[in-house]
Every structure is written in C-alpha cells, then in structure tokens.
N, C-alpha and C positions, 0 to 999 in steps of 0.2 A: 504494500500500500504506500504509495507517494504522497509527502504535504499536500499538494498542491493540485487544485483539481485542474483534469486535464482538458476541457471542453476550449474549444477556439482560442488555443495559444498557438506562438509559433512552432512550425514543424522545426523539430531539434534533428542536429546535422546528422549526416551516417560514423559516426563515432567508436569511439571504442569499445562502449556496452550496448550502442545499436544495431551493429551489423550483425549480433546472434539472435536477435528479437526471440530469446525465447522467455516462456509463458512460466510463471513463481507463483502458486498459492494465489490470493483472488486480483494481484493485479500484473501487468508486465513487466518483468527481469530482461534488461539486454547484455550480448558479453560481447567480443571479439571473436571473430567470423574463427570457428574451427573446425571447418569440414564437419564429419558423423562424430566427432566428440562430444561425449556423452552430455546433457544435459549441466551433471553437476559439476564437469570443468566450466559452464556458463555462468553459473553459478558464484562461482569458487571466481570469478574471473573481477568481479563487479562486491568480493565481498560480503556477501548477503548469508544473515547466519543463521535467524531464525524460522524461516520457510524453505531455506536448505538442506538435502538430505544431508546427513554428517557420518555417513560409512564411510568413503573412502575420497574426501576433498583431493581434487586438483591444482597443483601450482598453474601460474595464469603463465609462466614462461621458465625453462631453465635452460643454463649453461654451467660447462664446466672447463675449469682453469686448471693447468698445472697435471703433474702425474704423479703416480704416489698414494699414500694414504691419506684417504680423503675424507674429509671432514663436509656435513652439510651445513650451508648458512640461507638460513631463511629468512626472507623480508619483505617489508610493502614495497621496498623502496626499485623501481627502474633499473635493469641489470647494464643497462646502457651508463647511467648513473654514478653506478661506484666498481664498474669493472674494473680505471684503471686504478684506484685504490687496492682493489683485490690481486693484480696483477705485479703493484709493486712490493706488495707484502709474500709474494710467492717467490718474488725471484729470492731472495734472502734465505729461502728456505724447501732447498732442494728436496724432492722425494714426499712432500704433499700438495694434494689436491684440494680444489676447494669445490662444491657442487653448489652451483648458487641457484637457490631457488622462490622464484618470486611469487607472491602471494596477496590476494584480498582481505583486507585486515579482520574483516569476521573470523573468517575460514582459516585464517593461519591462526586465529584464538582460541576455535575450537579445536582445531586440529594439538595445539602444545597443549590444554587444557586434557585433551582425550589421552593424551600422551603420557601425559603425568599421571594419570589416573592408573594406567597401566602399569608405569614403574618403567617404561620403557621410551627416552626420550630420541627420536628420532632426527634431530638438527644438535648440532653442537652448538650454535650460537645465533638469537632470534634477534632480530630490528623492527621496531613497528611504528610506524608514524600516530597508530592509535595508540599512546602509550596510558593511556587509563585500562588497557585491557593487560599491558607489563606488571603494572601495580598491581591487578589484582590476583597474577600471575604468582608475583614475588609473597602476595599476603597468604596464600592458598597453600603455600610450599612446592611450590613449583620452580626453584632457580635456583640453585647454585651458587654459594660465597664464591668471590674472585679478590682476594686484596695485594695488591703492585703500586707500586709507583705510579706509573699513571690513571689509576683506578681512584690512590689519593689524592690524586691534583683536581678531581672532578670538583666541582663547588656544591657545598652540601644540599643548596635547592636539588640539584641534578641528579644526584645516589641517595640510594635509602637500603639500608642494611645491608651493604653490601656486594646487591643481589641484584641491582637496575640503575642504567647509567646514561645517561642524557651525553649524545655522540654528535649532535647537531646543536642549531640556534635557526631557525626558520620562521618567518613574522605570515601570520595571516593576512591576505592583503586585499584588495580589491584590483581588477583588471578590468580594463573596457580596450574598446578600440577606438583608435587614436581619429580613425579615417569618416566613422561615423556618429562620436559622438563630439558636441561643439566644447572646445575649449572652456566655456562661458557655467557649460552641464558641467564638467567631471565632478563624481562626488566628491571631497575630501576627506570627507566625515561618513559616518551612519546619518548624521541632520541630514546633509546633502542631499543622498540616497532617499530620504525619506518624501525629501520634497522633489523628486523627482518623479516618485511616483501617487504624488498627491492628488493631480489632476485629474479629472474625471477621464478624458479623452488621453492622456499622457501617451506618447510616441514610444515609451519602455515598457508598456502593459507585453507581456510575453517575451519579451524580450531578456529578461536579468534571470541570470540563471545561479545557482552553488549547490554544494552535495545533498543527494539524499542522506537524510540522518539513519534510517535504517537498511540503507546496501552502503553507507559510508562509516565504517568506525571512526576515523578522524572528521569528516563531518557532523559527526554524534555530537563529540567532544568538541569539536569548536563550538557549535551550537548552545551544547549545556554551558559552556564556559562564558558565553554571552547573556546566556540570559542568568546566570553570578554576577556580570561586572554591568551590563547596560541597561542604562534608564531607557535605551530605546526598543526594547527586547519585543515588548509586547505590540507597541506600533508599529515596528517592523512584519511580528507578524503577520500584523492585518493587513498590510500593506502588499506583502510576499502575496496573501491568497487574495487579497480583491484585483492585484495585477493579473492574476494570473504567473507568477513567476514559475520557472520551471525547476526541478531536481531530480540530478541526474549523479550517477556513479562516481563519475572518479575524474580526477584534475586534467589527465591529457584530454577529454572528451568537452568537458568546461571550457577550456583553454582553447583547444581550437575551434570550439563554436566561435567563441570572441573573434579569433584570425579572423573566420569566414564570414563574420556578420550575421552570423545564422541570431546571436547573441549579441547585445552594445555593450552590457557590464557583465560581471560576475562576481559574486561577494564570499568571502572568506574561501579564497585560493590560497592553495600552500606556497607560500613567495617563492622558494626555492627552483619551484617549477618552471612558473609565470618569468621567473627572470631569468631562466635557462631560454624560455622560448621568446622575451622582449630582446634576447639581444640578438638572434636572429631574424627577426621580425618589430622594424621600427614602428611597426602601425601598431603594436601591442602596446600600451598605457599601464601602470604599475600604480597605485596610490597607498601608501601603508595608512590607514585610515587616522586624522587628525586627535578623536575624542580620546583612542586608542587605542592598540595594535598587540593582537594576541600573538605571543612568541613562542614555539613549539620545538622544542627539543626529542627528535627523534630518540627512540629508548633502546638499550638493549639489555639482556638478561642471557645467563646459561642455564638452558634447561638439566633437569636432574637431579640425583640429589648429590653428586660429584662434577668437578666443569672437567673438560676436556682441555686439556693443558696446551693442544695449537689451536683448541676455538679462544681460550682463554689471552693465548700471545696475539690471535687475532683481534680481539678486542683491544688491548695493549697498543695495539698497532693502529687503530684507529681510536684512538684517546690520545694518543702521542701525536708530537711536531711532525711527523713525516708524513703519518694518514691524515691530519687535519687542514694539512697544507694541498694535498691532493685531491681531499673532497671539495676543498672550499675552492678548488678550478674549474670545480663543477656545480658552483655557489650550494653547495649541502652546508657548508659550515664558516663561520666567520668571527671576529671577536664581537663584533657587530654587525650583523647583517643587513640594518636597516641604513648604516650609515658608510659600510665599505665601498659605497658606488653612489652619489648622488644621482645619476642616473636611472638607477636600478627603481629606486622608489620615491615618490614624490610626498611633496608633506606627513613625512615620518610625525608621530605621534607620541603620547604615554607609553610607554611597552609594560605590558602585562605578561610576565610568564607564567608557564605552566612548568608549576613545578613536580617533582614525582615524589611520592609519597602518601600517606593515609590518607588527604584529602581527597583524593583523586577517587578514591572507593565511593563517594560520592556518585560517583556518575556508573559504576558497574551496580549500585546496590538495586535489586528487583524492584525494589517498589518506588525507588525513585524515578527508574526508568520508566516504567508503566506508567507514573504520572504525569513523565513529561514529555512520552512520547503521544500519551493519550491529551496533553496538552495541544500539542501541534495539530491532531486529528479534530478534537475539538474545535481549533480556532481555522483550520484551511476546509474541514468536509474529508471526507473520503475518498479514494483515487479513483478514479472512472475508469473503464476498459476502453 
C-alpha cells in the first residue's frame, strides 16, 4: 500500500522498480527488469518486507572481487559505489575474496535477523543505509564486538556497544531540476516546499516525488525522523496527499525521474546519491534544506556471535584514512559533506544527525510503527490499483 493515492498523477518514469511491474499483497510492487526471476528477487529488489515472502530473499545485484577465501559483505549500498574501496582493500591482502552482495534494506533485515535466529550468520560484514534496523540488530544480539583502533576513533554518537558503527556522513537533501523549475521556485526550506504546493491549481501537483516509507527502510527513517524534529510534518503531509505526490522505491529511480522531468522536485534524497549524479548532470539542483538537514551515517555491524577477523580488518579499513579517502571520491563520506563542495548543495542548513543507539529503537518498536505508519494511511487514503 502506497501514501499517496494514485488517481491522475503523473505517469512515473520506466525506473528501476518499474520495469518489473510486479503485483505485492493488495497494491503494486515494481523491481528491475529480471527476465523469469522469481517474483521474490522483485521483491527483494525494491526492499519490501512485510508482504514479502521471506524463504529464500534475493540480492538485487552481486559481484565478486579478489581470489581466495572469501568472505561475504552485504549492503544497501550501489556495488558501482564502493567497489573501488573494496578493491583497494584487497590488493593489500593476497589470497581473499570478497562476495559483494547488494540488497533492499527490508530484505537484507530480514534476511540477518532470520540468520541470527538460526545461529548461523551468513555475511561477514552488513552496511545499511537503514541503520534503525542495525540498532535493532545490535539490541537483539545479533552482532558481534569489534574493538581497534579505528573502531575507537568513531565518535560516540556513531558506535554503540561496540557492535555498530557509522562509516558515512550523508545529508538528506532535496533535488529538482534545474531546467524546469524557475530559479524564483526552488525550495530552500520544507516552508518553501510547502508553498509550492499551496495553490489550488499549483504546476507540482504530481509532480514531487520521495520514498515509499514501506518498500523504503531508509525512507521509513527519514520520514519518522521528520516528523521528531518538524513543525512542518503534518502540513507536509496534507500537502504530499492533496498534491497528489508520488512514492516510489528507491533513490536511482527518484533521481532520474528529476533528470527526465518525468518529476520537478524530490524531497529527502540520500545526498550522497543526488550528488554523484549533479555532477554529471548540471541540470540536476541539490538544496540541503535551510530549516534543517537530516545527516545519515551509513551503519555497519558483524553479524554473529564471533566477527570474522578479515570482515573485521575490512571494517578497519573503511573507518580508516585510506577507505575514507576513497569513499569520499565517491562522495559516501566526508568530514563535512554538506560543506566539502559548495556546489554540491545549496543553502546548507541546521544539520541534524542520526545518531545510532537506543533511540533509534524508537522507530523499529511494533506499535510505534503501526501508529505511524497507520498515521500516513490515515492522512493520504489508501493506495489504489
């Protein structure tokens, strides 16, 4: 079921969870086009966890590095992304492999949760951009001590017992395109936004798109995290369903709507992304939002109840100067990410992080979620077929 009801909005582009168009419990699931793959790789593609069967989750892509004994590293994260971080952590270390495998943040939740449950952990070392599902990970006994050197240089917002460790600094941001919306529009703020879509007639009605909160774990979490820190939370959402806004899967599909103008804005995109693909594309707009800008530090954990001692230097390795320096060429990391490129984002903001730790269980507890996901049902209507 989608926020956002779907009646005469704009048709959303052929994307990366559109081209599988397939059908999830009472409304549409789409993944990337995979020939006669099964169903629940579609699934598994787009993240979706609660209408997903959970026998046997598919990664949405894998590749393998190196030769050797091989270790598996699983994650939200683009294998395009942080290959050559994985690549220069291999050369150093003849005689292993690394199986990298990429995942829908639900689906890789259930999948380490199911795992744990078994006694038998299946990945040497997890990454997830949903890191409230880390947290709840680490509180469940699902991860593994690691204590190094670079494990204690983390800053204590960023580790919590040990066991989960904040590998990024990434700002939620706002994207439009440069070519169709005026100068005079861009929002700066959530205010901006709001009055954009005030108008009864307003030219954005259908047009502003960001994650579904339940095929998006880290759209979950921005979302909850917003309506914690914004006065504008709840006009927003009136706003999101009387436009008609849309919500969809996951940030390459958001993102290139905006390119193609299928989309003029997008609200709370993973920066990291959005300014991988503005700096190949000038017509792509960046705004870290003025009132204030949510900061996400990708998580990692070792599953089990022992770490795997090269998932463990692999972790080592990207907490250290040498993996931080190479992620952040692929803007995943920065000492500042909002301010290491004026270009990159425009009217940077309050930064708000997300820190990892007990609060965060907030957002995995049952009955909060129920409340606030039957919140957003309440306030948008039910998803149409």
């Amino acid at each position: 079921m989608r926020w956002f009801p779907r009646r005469a909005r704009a048709a959303r582009p052929a994307g990366a969870c559109e081209r599988q168009g397939a059908a999830l419990g009472g409304g549409l699931r789409s993944a990337r086009q995979g020939g006669a793959r099964a169903l629940l790789l579609a699934a598994a593609l787009c993240g979706i966890g609660p209408v997903a069967a959970r026998a046997e989750p598919a990664p949405e892509a894998v590749r393998s590095f190196g030769a050797g004994r091989e270790i598996v590293l699983r994650t939200t994260t683009d294998i395009d992304v942080m290959a050559p971080a994985i690549a220069q952590f291999l050369d150093s270390r003849p005689g292993l492999a690394i199986r990298y495998e990429q995942w829908g943040s639900n689906n890789l939740y259930d999948l380490t949760l199911a795992e744990c449950a078994s006694g038998q952990p299946g990945a040497g070392l997890v990454i997830s951009s949903a890191v409230h599902h880390l947290v709840k990970l680490v509180n469940d006994g699902c991860a593994a001590p690691w204590v190094s050197a670079a494990t204690a240089a983390v800053p204590d917002a960023l580790t919590w017992r040990n066991e989960i460790w904040g590998i990024t600094r990434e700002p939620a941001v706002i994207v439009y395109n440069r070519a169709l919306v005026p100068a005079s529009e861009v929002p700066r703020s959530r205010f901006d936004l709001l009055d954009l879509l005030r108008p009864e007639r307003t030219p954005y009605a259908g047009r502003v798109a960001t994650y579904d909160i339940e095929a998006s774990g880290l759209g979950f979490l921005f979302a909850f995290m917003d309506s914690q820190e914004a006065t504008t939370f709840g006009a927003l959402m009136e706003a999101f369903a009387r436009t008609e806004a849309v919500a969809t899967c996951c940030s390459a599909e958001i993102i290139e709507g905006v390119q193609r103008g299928h989309y003029l804005i997008a609200y709370n995109v993973l920066g990291s992304y959005a300014q991988t693909r503005a700096a190949e594309d000038p017509m792509l707009g960046i705004v870290a939002p003025s009132d204030y800008t949510l900061v996400l530090s990708r998580a990692a954990i070792l599953p089990g109840r022992q770490a795997d001692a090269d998932a463990g230097a692999l972790l080592d390795y990207l907490l250290g100067p040498e993996g931080q320096l190479v992620m952040a060429r692929n803007r995943l990391v920065g000492l500042d990410p909002l301010d290491a490129d004026p270009d990159d984002a425009e009217e940077a903001g309050r930064q708000v992080p997300i820190g990892l730790g007990l609060p965060l269980l907030l957002a995995m507890d049952r009955a909060k979620v129920a409340q606030f996901t039957a919140r957003w049902r309440d306030a948008f209507g039910p998803g149409q077929p």
